[in-house]
FIPALO-996504 format. One record per residue (C-alpha): x, z, y; residue number from 1; residue in three letters. Coordinates in nm, 4 decimals. Each point is the difference from the previous one (the first is absolute). Layout:
% residues N
+----------+----------+----------+-----+------+
:       xx :       zz :       yy :  nr : rest :
+----------+----------+----------+-----+------+
:        X :        Z :        Y : NUM :  ALA :
...
+----------+----------+----------+-----+------+
***
This chain:
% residues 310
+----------+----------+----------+-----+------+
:       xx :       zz :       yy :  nr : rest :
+----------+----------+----------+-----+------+
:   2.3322 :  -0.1253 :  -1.8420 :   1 :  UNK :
:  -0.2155 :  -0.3045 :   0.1206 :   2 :  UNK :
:   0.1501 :  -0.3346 :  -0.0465 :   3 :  UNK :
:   0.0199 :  -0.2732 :   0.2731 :   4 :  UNK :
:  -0.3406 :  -0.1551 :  -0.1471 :   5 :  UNK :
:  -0.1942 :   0.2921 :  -0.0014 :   6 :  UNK :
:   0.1475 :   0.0882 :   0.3481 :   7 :  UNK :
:  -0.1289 :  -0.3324 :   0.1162 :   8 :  UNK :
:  -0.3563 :   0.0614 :  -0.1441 :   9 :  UNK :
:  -0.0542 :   0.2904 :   0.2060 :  10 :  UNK :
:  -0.0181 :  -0.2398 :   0.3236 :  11 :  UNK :
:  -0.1845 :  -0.2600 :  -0.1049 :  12 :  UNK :
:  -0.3359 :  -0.0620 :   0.1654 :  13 :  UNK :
:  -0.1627 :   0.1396 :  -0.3081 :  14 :  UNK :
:  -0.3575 :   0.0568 :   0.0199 :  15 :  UNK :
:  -0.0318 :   0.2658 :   0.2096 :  16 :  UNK :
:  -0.3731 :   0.1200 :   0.1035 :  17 :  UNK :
:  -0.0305 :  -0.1641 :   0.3709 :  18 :  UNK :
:   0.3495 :  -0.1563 :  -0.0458 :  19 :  UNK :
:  -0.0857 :  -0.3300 :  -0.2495 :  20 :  UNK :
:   0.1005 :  -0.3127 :   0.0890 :  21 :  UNK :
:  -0.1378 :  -0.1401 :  -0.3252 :  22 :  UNK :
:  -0.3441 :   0.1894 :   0.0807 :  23 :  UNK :
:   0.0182 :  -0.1083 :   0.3719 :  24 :  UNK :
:   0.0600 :  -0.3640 :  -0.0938 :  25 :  UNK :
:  -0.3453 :   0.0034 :  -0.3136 :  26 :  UNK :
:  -0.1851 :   0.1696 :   0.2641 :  27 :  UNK :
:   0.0963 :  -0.2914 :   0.2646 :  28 :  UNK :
:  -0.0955 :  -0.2769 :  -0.2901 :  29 :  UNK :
:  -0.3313 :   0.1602 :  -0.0664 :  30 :  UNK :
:   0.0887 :   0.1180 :  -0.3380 :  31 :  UNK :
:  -0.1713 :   0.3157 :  -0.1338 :  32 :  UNK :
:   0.0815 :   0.0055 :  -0.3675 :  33 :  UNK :
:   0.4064 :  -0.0139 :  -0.0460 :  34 :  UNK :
:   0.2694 :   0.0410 :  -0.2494 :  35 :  UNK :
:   0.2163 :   0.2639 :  -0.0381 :  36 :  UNK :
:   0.3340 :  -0.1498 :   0.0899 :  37 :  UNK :
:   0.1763 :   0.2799 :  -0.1697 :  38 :  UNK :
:   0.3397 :  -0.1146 :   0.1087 :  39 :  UNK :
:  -0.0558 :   0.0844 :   0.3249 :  40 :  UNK :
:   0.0036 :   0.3955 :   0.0000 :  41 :  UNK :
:   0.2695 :   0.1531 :   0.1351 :  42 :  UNK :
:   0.1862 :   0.2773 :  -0.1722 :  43 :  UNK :
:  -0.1305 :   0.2110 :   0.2732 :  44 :  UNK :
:  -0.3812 :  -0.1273 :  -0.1455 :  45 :  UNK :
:   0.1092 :   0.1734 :  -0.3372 :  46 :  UNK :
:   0.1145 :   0.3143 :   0.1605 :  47 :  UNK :
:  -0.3279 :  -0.0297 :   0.1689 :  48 :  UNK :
:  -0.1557 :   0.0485 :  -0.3184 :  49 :  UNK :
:   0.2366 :   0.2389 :  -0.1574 :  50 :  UNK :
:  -0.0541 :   0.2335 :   0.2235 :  51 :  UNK :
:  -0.3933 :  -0.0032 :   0.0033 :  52 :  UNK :
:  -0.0504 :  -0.0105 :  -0.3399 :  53 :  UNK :
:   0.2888 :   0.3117 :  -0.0709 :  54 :  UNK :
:  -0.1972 :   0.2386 :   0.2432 :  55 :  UNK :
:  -0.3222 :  -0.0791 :  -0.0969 :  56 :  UNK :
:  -0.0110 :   0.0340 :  -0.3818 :  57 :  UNK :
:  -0.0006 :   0.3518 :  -0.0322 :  58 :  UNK :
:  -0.2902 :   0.0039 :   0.2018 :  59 :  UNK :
:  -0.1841 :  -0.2491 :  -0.2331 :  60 :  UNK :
:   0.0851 :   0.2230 :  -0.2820 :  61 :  UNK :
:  -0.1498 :   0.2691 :   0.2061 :  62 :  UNK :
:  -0.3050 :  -0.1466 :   0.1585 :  63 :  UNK :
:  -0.1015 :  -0.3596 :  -0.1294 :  64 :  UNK :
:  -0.2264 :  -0.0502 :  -0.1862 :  65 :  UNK :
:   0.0249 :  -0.0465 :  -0.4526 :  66 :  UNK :
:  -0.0835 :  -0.3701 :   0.0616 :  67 :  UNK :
:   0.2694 :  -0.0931 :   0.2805 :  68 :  UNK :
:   0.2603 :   0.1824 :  -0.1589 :  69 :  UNK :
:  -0.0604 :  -0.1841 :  -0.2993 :  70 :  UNK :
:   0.0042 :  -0.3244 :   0.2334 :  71 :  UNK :
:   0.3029 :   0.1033 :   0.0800 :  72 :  UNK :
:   0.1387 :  -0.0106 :  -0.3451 :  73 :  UNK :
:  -0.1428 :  -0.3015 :  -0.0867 :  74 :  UNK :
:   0.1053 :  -0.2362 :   0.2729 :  75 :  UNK :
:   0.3736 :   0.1549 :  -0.0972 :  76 :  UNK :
:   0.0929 :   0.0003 :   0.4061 :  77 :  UNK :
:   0.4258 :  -0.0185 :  -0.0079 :  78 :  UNK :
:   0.0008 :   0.3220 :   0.2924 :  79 :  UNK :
:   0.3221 :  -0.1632 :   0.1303 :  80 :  UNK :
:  -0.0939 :  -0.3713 :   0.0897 :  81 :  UNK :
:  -0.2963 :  -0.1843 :   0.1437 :  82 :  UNK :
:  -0.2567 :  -0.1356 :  -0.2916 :  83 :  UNK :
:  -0.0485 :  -0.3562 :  -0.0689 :  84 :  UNK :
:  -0.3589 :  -0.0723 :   0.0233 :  85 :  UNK :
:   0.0418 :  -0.2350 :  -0.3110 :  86 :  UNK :
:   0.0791 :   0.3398 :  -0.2119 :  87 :  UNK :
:  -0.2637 :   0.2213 :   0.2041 :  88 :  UNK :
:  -0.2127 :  -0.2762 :  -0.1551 :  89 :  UNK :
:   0.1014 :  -0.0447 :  -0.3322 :  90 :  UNK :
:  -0.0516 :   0.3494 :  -0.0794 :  91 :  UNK :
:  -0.3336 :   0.0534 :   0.2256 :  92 :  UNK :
:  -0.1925 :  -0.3156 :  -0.0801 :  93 :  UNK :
:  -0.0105 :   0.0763 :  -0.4230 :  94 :  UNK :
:  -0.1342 :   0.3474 :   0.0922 :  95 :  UNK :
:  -0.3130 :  -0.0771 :   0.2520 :  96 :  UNK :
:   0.0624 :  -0.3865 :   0.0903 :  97 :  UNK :
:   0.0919 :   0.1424 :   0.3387 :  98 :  UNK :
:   0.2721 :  -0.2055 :   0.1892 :  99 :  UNK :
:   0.2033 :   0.0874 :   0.3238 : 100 :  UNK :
:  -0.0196 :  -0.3213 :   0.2202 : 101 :  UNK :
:   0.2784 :  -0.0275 :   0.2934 : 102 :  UNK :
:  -0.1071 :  -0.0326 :   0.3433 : 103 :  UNK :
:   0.1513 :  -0.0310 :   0.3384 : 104 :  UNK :
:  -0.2489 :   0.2503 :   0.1634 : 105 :  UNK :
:  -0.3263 :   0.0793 :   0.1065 : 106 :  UNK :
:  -0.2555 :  -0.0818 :  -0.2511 : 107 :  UNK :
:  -0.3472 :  -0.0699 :   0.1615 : 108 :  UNK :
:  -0.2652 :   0.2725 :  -0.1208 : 109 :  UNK :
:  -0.2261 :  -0.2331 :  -0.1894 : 110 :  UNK :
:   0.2954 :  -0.2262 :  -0.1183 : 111 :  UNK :
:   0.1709 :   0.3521 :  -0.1169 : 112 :  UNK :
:  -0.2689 :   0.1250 :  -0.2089 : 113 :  UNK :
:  -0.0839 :  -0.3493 :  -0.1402 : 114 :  UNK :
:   0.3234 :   0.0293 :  -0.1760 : 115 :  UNK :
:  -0.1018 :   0.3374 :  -0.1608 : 116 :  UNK :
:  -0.2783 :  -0.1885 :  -0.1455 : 117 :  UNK :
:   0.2284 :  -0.2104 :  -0.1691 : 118 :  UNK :
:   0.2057 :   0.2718 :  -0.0737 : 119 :  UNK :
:   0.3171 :  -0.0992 :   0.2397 : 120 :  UNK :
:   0.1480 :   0.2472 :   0.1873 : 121 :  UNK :
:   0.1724 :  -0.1470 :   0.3667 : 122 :  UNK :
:   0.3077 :   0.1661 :  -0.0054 : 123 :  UNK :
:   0.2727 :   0.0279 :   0.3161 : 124 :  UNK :
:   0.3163 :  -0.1020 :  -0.0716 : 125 :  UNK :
:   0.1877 :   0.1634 :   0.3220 : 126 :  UNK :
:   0.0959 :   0.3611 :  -0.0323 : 127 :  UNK :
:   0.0994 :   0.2915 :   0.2607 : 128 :  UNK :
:   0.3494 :   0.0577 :   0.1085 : 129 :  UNK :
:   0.2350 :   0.2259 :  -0.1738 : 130 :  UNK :
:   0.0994 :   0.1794 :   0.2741 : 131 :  UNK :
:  -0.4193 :   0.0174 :   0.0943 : 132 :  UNK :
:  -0.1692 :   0.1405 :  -0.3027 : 133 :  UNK :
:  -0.3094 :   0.2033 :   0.1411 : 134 :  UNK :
:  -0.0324 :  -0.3144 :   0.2697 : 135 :  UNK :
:  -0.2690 :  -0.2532 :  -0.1184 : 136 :  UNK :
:  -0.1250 :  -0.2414 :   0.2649 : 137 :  UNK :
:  -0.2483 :  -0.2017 :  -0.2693 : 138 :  UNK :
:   0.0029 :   0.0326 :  -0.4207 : 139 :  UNK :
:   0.3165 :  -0.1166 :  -0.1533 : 140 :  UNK :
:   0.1656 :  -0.0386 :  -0.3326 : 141 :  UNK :
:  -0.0049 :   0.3314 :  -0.0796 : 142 :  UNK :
:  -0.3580 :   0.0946 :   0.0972 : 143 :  UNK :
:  -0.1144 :  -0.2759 :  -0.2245 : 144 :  UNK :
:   0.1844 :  -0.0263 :  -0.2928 : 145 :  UNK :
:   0.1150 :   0.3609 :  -0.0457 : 146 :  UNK :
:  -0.3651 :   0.1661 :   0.1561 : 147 :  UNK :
:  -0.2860 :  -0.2742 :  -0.1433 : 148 :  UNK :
:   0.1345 :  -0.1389 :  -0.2181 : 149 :  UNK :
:   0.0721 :   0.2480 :  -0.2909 : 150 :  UNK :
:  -0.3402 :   0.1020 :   0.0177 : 151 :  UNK :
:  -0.1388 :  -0.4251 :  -0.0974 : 152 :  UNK :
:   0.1645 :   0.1008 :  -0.3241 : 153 :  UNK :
:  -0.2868 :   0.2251 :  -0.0800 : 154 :  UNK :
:  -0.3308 :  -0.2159 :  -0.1260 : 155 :  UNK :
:  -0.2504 :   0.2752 :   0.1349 : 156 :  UNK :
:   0.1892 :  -0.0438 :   0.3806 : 157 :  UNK :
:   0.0326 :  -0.3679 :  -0.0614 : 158 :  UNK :
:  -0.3326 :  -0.0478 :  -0.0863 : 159 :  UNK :
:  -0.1155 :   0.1570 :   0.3120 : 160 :  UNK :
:   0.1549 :  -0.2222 :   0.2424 : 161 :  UNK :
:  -0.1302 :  -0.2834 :  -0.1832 : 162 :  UNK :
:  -0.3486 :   0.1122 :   0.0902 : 163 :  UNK :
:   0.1486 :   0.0855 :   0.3401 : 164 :  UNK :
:   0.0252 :  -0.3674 :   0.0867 : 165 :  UNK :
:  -0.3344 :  -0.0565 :  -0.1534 : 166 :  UNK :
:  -0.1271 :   0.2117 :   0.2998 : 167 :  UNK :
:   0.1754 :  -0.2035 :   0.2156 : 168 :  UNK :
:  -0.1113 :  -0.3074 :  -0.0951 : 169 :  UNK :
:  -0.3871 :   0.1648 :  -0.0168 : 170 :  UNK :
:   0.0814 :   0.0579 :   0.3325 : 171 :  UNK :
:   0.0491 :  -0.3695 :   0.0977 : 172 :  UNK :
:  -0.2711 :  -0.0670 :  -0.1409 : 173 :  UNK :
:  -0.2507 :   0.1972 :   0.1672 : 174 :  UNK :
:   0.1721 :  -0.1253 :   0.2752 : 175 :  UNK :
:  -0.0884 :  -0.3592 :  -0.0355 : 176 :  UNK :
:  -0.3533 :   0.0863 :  -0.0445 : 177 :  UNK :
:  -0.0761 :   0.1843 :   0.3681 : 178 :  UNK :
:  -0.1007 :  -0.2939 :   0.2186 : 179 :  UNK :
:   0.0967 :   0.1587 :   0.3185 : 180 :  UNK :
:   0.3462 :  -0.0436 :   0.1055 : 181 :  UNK :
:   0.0110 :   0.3426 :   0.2347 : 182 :  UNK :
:  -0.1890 :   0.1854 :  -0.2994 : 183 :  UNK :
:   0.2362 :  -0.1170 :  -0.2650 : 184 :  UNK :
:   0.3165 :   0.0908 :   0.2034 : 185 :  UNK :
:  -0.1339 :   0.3520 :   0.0924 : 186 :  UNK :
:  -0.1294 :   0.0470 :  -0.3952 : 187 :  UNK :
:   0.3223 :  -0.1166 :  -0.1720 : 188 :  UNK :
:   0.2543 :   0.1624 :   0.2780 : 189 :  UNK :
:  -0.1331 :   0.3468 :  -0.1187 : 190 :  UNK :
:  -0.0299 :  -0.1299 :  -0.4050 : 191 :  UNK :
:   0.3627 :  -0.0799 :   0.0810 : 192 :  UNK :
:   0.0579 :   0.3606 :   0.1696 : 193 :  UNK :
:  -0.1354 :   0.1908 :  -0.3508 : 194 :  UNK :
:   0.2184 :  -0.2356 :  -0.1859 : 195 :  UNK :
:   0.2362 :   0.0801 :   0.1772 : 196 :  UNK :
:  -0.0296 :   0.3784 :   0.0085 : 197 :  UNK :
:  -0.0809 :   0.0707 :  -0.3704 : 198 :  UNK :
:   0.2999 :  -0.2212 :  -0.0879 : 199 :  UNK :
:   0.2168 :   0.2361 :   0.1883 : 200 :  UNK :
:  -0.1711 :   0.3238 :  -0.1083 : 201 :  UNK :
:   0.0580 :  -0.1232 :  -0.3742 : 202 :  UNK :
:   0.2637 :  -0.2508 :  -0.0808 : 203 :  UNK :
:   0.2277 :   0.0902 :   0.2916 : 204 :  UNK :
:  -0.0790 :   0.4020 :   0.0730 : 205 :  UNK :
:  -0.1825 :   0.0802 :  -0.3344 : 206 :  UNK :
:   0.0377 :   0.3264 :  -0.1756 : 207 :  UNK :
:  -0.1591 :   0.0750 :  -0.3426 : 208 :  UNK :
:  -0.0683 :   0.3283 :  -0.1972 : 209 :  UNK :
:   0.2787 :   0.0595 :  -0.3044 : 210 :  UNK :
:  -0.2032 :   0.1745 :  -0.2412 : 211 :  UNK :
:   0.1917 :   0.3032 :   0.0104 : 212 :  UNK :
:  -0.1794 :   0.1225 :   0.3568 : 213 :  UNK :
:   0.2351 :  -0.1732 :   0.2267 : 214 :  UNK :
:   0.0847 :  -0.3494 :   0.1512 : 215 :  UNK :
:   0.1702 :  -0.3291 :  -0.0401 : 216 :  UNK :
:   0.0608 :  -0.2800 :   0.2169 : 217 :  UNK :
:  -0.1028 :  -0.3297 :  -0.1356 : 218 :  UNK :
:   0.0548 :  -0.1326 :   0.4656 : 219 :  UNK :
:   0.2118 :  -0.2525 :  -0.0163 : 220 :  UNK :
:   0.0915 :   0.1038 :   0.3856 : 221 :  UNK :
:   0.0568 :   0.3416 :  -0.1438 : 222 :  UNK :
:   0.2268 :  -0.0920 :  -0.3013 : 223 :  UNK :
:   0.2112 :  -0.2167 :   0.2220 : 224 :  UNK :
:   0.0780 :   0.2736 :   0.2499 : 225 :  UNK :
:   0.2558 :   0.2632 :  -0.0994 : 226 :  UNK :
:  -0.1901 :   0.2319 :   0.3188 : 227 :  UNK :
:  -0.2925 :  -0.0333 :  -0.0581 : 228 :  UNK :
:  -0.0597 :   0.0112 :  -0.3648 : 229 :  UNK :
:   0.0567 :   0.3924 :  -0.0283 : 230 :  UNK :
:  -0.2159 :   0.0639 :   0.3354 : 231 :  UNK :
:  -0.2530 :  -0.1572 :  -0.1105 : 232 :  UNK :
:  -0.0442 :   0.2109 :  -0.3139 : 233 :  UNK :
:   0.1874 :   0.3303 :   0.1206 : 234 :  UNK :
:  -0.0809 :   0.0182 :   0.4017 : 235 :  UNK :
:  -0.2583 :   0.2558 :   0.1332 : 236 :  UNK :
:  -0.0904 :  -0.2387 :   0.2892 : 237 :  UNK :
:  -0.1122 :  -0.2736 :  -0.2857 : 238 :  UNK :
:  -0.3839 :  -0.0095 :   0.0335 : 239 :  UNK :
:  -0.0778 :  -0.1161 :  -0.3554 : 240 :  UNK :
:  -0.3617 :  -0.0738 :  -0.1690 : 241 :  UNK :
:  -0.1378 :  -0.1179 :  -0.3045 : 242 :  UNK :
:  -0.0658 :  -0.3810 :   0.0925 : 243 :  UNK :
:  -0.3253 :  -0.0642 :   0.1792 : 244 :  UNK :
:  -0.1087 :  -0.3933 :   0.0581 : 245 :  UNK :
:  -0.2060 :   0.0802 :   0.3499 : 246 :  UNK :
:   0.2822 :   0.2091 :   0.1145 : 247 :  UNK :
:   0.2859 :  -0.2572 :  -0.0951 : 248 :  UNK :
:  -0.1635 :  -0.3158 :   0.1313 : 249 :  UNK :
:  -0.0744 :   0.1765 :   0.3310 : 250 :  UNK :
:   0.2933 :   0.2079 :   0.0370 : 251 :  UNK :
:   0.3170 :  -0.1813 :   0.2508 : 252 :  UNK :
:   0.3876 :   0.0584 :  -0.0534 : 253 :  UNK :
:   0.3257 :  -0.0787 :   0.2402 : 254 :  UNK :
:   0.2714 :  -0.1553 :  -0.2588 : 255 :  UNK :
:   0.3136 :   0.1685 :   0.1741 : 256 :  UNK :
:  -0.0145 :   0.3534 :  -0.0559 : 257 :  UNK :
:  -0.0626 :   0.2096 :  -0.3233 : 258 :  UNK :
:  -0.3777 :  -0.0147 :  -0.0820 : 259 :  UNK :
:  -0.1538 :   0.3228 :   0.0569 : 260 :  UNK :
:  -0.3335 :  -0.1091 :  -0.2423 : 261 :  UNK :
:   0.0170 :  -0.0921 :  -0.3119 : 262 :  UNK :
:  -0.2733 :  -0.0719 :  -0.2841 : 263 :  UNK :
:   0.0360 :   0.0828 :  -0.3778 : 264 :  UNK :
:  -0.1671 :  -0.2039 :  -0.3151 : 265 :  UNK :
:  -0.0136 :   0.1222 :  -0.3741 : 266 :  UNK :
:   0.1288 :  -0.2689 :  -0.1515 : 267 :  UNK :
:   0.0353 :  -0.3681 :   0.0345 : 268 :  UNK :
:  -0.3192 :  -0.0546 :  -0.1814 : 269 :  UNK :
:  -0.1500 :   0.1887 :   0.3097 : 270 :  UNK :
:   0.2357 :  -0.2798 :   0.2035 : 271 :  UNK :
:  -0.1921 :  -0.2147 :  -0.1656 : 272 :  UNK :
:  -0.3320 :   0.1040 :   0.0049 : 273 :  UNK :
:   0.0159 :   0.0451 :   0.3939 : 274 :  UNK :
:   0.1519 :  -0.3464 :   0.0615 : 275 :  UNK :
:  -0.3360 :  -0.0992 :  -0.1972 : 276 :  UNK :
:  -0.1809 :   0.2085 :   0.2269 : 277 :  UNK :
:   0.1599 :  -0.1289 :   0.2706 : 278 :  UNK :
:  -0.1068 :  -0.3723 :  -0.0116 : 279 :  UNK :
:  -0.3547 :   0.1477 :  -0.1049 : 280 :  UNK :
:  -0.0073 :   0.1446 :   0.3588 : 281 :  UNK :
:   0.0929 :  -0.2920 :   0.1292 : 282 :  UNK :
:  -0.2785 :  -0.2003 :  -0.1660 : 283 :  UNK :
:  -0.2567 :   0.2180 :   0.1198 : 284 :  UNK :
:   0.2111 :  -0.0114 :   0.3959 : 285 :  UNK :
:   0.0593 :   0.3744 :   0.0114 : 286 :  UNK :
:   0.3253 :  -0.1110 :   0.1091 : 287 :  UNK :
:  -0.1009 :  -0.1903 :   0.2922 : 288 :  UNK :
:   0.0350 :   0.2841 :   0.2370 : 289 :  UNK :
:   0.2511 :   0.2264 :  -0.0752 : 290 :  UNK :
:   0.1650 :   0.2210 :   0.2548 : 291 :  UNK :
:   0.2129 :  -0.1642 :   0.2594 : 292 :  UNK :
:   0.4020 :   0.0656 :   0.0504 : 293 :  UNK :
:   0.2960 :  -0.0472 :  -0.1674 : 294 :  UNK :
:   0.1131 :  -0.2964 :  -0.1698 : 295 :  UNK :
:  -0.1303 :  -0.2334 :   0.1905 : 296 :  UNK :
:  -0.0735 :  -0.3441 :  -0.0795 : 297 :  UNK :
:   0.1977 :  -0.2900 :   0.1005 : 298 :  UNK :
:  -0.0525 :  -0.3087 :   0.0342 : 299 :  UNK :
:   0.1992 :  -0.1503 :  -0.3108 : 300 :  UNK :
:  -0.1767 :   0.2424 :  -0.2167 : 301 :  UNK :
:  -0.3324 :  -0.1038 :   0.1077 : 302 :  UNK :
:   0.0804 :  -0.3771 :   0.0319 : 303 :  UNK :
:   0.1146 :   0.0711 :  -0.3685 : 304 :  UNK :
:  -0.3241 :   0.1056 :  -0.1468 : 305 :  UNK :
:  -0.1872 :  -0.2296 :   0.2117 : 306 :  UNK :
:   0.1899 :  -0.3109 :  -0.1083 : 307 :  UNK :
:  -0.0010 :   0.1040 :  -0.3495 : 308 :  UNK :
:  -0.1109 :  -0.2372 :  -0.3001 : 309 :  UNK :
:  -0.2940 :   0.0466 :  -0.2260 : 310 :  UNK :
+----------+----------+----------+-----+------+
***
């Protein structure tokens, strides 16, 4: 039987995707980078969290791949209560020198892949309802810690965003170097775009090949979604290909349905090696064109990149 506390708990405020006064009031100060006031989760937060992580894990077991399942082990996740981000930390950061770094929401593009370079991971602190489990409006707590993060755990992974963020800043770079102001805004929106897309294809949507003639899922979008993890490696309707770089950087998704294409790699050595290739392409401007569509570009992300430091 719940005692009085715990009965009280379940209707606090909390911090509720959508429903955060202590995210509403950062946001209203201008604060992007936050604490984790841990205090402040409700008991319904918890449940939150029980629930997701109960009806997921035998899918991990199933589907995820070697190196998030050990992730998984590693970060030593309690299944029945939120994690501090102190103890995400403490057992992350010996491991890769990743960290998870609190935010109160949207993380410009170039701002968000800067802190890949220096291997910080912005991290949501808000998470779905209980009583709303398949309903996610924006990434929360969940997404993030129990979908990315597991994976910064593995040095191969890790080491790939890292030189993620160096394409990023490449990016800016170039950037600053086109003296006209139209040309620079049409070059770097569709730099931006192929950003934008491989990062989904791989890091959110990736699958890779298990050795054994089958898949994995290394997505972080795919490990955090109890649906869509087993369709995308046991549906018919799954289009699925070994990874291609023109196909990826050209190819547009819609982030609210099940994706109907997805794109395989060997191994993350072959993450690697195409995030190399990537920033080569973007040296030599073969990604100053790419096909138009879906995501777009808005104007914080491009402001972002444009802004950006040397």
């Amino acid at each position: 039987m719940a005692t009085l506390r715990e009965e009280i708990d379940r209707f606090k405020p909390g911090l509720t995707t959508t429903e955060a006064p202590f995210i509403e009031e950062a946001k209203a100060r201008g604060q992007l980078y936050i604490h984790q006031p841990y205090d402040l989760y409700s008991e319904l937060n918890h449940e939150a969290w029980k629930k997701l992580f109960a009806r997921i894990r035998p899918r991990w077991e199933r589907y995820a791949n070697p190196a998030f399942q050990r992730g998984i082990e590693s970060l030593c996740f309690d299944p029945d209560r939120i994690p501090r981000l102190d103890d995400v930390n403490r057992f992350l950061n010996p491991l890769t020198g990743f960290r998870a770094k609190a935010v109160s929401g949207y993380v410009a593009a170039y701002l968000f892949f800067d802190c890949l370079r220096n291997r910080e991971f912005p991290t949501t602190i808000t998470i779905r309802r209980a009583d709303k489990l398949d309903y996610l409006p924006e990434p929360d707590l969940f997404h993030d810690i129990a979908g990315h993060v597991p994976m910064h755990t593995d040095k191969a992974f890790a080491d790939t965003l890292v030189q993620f963020g160096e394409c990023a800043r490449t990016a800016a770079a170039i950037a600053r170097e086109e003296k006209d102001p139209a040309d620079r805004v049409r070059r770097l929106s569709s730099v931006i775009q192929a950003l934008a897309r491989f990062f989904w294809f791989t890091i959110e949507f990736g699958l890779m090949k298990d050795g054994k003639g089958g898949l994995s899922v290394y997505g972080s979008g795919l490990l955090s979604s109890f649906g869509e993890i087993a369709h995308s490696i046991e549906s018919p309707d799954v289009q699925r290909y070994p990874i291609q770089l023109e196909w990826v950087v050209n190819q547009s998704f819609e982030i609210d349905r099940y994706q109907p294409l997805l794109f395989v790699v060997d191994s993350f050595d072959h993450l690697f090696a195409l995030v190399s290739e990537l920033e080569t392409w973007m040296k030599e401007g073969r990604l100053n064109n790419v096909a138009p569509g879906e995501p777009g570009v808005n104007e914080a992300d491009l402001a972002s990149f444009l802004e950006a430091e040397s």
